[in-house]
C-alpha positions, 0 to 999 in steps of 0.5 A: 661349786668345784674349781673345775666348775668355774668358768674364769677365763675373760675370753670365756666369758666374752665368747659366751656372752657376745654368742649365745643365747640367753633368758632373763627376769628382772634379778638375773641374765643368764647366757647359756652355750652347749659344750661337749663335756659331761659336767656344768660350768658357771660364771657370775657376773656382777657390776661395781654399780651394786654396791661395795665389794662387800655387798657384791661378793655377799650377793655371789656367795648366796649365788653359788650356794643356790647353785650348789643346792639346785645343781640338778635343774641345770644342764650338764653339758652347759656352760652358765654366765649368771649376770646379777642385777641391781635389784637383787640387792633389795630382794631376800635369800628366797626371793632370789633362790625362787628366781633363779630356780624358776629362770632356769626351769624355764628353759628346761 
């Protein structure tokens, strides 16, 4: 993901999240907004109940290089806050890019 594609901002987060919409299976929450500009915007969110930071920013890194891959299935005029659930940890690289993938083709 580029810089700009990044939603980092807490006051971003918490608008999207206290306002929208949102779908979700047992690995992911994602909260979904229209905006009016031409490209995606995404935000992970994960708990300090999953793990240490190591297992935590391992589980963001394989998130975003299943966003990068999959940028196609997502709207561009979105901005995404991917919420990471416990379960994730126990799940393999696949298991989680089929989830996501298929959260998000559900919408669609």
């Amino acid at each position: 993901m580029k810089k700009y594609e990044v939603v980092k901002k807490k006051q971003d987060f918490n608008l999207i999240i206290n306002t929208c919409s949102y779908i979700k299976n047992k690995y992911f929450t994602i909260y979904i907004k229209e905006r009016e500009n031409n490209f995606a915007r995404f935000g992970l969110a994960i708990s300090k109940k999953v793990g240490n930071a190591v297992t935590r920013n391992n589980l963001k890194r394989k998130i975003r290089s299943i966003i990068d891959q999959h940028k196609e299935n997502f709207a561009k005029n979105c901005d995404y806050i991917i919420i990471i659930k416990r379960k994730c940890v126990l799940i393999s690289f696949h298991e989680l890019e089929k989830n996501l993938v298929d959260l998000i083709k559900e919408k669609k």
